[in-house]
TIDRENGU-75889 format. One record per residue (C-alpha): residue in one letter; z, x, y. Coordinates in steps of 0.1 Angstrom, whole numbers, plus 5000, padded with zeros to 4 digits. Layout:
N
AZXY ...
END
This chain:
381
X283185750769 X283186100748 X286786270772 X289886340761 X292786160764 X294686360789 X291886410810 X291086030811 X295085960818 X294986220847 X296386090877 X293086150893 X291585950869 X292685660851 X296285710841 X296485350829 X293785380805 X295085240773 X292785100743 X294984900718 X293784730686 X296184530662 X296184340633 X298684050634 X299983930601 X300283570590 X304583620594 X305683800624 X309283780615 X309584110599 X306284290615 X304684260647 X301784430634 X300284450599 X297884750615 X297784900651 X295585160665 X296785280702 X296985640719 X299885780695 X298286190700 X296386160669 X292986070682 X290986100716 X291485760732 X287785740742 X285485460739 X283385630710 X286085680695 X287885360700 X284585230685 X283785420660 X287685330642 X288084970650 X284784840647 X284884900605 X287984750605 X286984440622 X283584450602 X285684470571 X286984080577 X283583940578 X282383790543 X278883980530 X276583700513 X273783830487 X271183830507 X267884020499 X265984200520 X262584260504 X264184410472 X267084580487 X270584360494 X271084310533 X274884480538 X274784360572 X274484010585 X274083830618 X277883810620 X278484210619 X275484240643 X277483960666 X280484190661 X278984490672 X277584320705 X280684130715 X282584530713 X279984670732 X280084390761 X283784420758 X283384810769 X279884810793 X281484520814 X285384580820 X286484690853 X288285010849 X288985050889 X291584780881 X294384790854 X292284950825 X294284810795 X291584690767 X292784490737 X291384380705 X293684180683 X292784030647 X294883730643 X294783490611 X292183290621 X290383450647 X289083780667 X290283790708 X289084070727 X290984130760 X289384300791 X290484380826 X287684230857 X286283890861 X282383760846 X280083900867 X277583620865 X278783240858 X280183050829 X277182850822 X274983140825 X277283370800 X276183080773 X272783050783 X271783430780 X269083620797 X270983740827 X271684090830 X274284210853 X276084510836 X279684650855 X278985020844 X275685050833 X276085430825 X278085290801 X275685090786 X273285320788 X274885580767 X275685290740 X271985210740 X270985610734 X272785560701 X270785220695 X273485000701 X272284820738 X269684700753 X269584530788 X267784230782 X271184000783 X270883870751 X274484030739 X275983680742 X272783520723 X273383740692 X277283670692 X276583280692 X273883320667 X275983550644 X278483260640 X276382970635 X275183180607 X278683200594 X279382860598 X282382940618 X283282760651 X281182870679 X283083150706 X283783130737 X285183330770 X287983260795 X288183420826 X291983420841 X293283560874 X296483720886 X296083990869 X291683910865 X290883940826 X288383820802 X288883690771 X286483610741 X287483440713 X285683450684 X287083210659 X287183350620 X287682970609 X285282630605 X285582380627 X285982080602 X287882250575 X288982000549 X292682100567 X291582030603 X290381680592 X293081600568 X295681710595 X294081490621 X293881150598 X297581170599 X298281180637 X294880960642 X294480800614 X291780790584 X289180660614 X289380970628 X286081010609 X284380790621 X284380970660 X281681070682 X280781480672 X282081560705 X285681430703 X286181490668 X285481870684 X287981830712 X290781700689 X289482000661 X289782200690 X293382100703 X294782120667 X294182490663 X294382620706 X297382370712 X296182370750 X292582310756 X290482260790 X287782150808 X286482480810 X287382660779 X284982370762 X282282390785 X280882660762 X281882470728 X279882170737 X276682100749 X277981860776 X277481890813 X281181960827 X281181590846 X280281370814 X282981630795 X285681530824 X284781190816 X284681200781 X288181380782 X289581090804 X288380850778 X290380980752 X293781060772 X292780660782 X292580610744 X296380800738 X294581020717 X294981330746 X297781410766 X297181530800 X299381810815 X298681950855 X296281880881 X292581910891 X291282240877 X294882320863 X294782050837 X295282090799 X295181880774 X296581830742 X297481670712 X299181310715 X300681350678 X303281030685 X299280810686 X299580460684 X296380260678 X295380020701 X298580030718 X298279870756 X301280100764 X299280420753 X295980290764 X296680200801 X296880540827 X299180350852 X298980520886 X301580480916 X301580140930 X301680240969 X298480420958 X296880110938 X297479930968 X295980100992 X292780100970 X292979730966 X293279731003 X289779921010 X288179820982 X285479500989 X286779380952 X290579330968 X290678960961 X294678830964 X294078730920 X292879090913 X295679240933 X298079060918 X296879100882 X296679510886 X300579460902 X301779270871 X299879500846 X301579790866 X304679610862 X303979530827 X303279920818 X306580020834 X308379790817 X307379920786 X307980300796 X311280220803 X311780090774 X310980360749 X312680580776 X315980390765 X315080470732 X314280790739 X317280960761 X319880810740 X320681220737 X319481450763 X315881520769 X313881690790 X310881540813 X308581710790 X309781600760 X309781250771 X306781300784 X305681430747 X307681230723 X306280890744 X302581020751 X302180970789 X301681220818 X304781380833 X303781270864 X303980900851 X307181010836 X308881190866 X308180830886 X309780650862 X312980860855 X313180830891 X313280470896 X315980480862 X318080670879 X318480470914 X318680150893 X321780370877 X320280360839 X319980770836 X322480990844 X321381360849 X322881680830 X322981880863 X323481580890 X324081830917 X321282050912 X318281740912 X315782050911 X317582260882 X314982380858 X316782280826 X316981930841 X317781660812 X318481280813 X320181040792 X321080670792 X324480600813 X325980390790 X325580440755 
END
């Protein structure tokens, strides 16, 4: 907290401890960083300190509305205060035992803060508030001798109400593993900018509008992350992770989603080739072998219904082929088939397989099935 920088880097200590802030400009071509603040030997890389500097800086970005307080203006909204609790959460709760490399960065359109350890209490319960379960509560403790903690939990309550007062779209945390890190992102931007919704009416269409609040979100969402997923929205919207699965289903059933891995892997994003009402786009086709060995346990396996999911199957794959034909008359990947068509490389992978044994594709690297630059293209052009 208050040490010096070589005594914190002692090799009895910490000597990993880094704290990094930077500032990353709109062009990265000719700068990486438009301001930086790391252990360069001209301050003590403490936490106070580390404070004390960055925390203006990112205060600085935050708009300050006349607002009165009895007859005096109010310099400091909910949004600084939100600020100032999300820094100190981001110090009292990272696990310096592991790789002790904290980062704040200020990117165009939003604020990420980067810490080392895992949540100590749940997802869900991080956005409900209340819960109390502090990694180094000396830590905290000396923040709150200064008036800046308490230990109530309601850290994360002040940073969601600090941006509903700004308008802005609502934060949330992502825990990854391998190395274990936490990361908050606290969005600088509105969620249905005149530019969010003008940008989706031309992938989607000028019905786009007309959407439930909850998709319109998800595809707002997937427009400015690129990648978004089950989890990262469980804390955007107030849906109960099954009816989200579901709803996120819908639309990838709708084309208006792509889906990319498996179980908890999967992301989703963007299907910017959409075509309305397309039964090509709106059909998920799964393997046959696999359709009929549901049909075959399923009290609903009549001999019509089987044979009316085989031709629709049939039907689907017809139609994949075809814009595959249209599609590889150069070389493409998998994934940009997968992309430029709007189905699941799974999907895709079965497909290019069953074009190749019929002799249709030919592959760049046809000894090397595997090779991870694989790309396909018709035989005969």
């Amino acid at each position: 907290m208050f040490g010096k920088t070589e005594a914190i880097t002692d090799p009895a200590c910490l000597p990993d401890f880094m704290l990094d802030y930077r500032e990353i400009p709109v062009d990265t071509s000719k700068t990486r960083w438009a301001d930086r603040l790391y252990p360069d030997g001209t301050w003590e890389c403490n936490l106070f300190q580390f404070y004390r500097r960055v925390l203006p800086k990112l205060h600085s970005f935050i708009p300050k509305p006349f607002i009165l307080k009895g007859d005096e203006r109010q310099e400091e909204t909910p949004t600084h205060e939100a600020i100032r609790e999300a820094f100190i959460n981001f110090c009292v709760h990272s696990s310096y035992n592991r790789s002790p490399r904290l980062v704040i960065e200020k990117r165009v359109a939003s604020i990420v803060l980067r810490n080392p350890g895992t949540l100590l209490i749940s997802i869900p319960q991080y956005y409900e508030g209340g819960h109390s379960e502090c990694r180094n509560p000396s830590l905290q403790k000396m923040f709150g001798l200064i008036g800046r903690s308490d230990k109530a939990g309601s850290g994360v309550d002040k940073i969601l109400k600090g941006w509903k007062f700004a308008k802005w779209r609502r934060p949330y945390v992502i825990e990854k593993s391998h190395p274990d890190m936490v990361e908050l992102f606290l969005p600088l931007e509105s969620l249905f900018s005149d530019f969010t919704i003008d940008s989706l009416k031309k992938i989607y269409g000028e019905s786009v509008s007309d959407l439930p609040h909850n998709e319109l979100t998800i595809l707002a969402l997937a427009l400015s992350e690129e990648d978004i997923s089950n989890s990262s929205l469980q804390g955007i919207l107030d849906l109960h992770p099954s009816d989200l699965t579901k709803t996120l289903k819908k639309m990838c059933k709708n084309n208006m989603l792509i889906a990319y891995g498996l179980g908890r892997g999967t992301v989703y994003r963007l299907n910017k080739d959409y075509i309305a009402d397309s039964n090509l786009a709106r059909f998920n086709p799964i393997n046959e072998e696999v359709m009929n060995n549901q049909l075959a346990s399923s009290d609903l396996a009549s001999s019509d219904l089987a044979s009316s999911l085989k031709e629709n199957i049939i039907a689907q794959d017809d139609n994949a082929k075809a814009m595959i034909r249209i599609c590889c008359r150069q070389w493409k990947s998998a994934k940009e088939i997968s992309l430029k068509i709007g189905r699941h490389p799974t999907y895709i992978r079965e497909i290019l397989k069953k074009m190749l044994n019929d002799g249709e594709l030919i592959q760049e690297y046809p000894n090397q099935p595997t090779h991870p630059a694989q790309r396909y293209r018709l035989k005969s052009l």
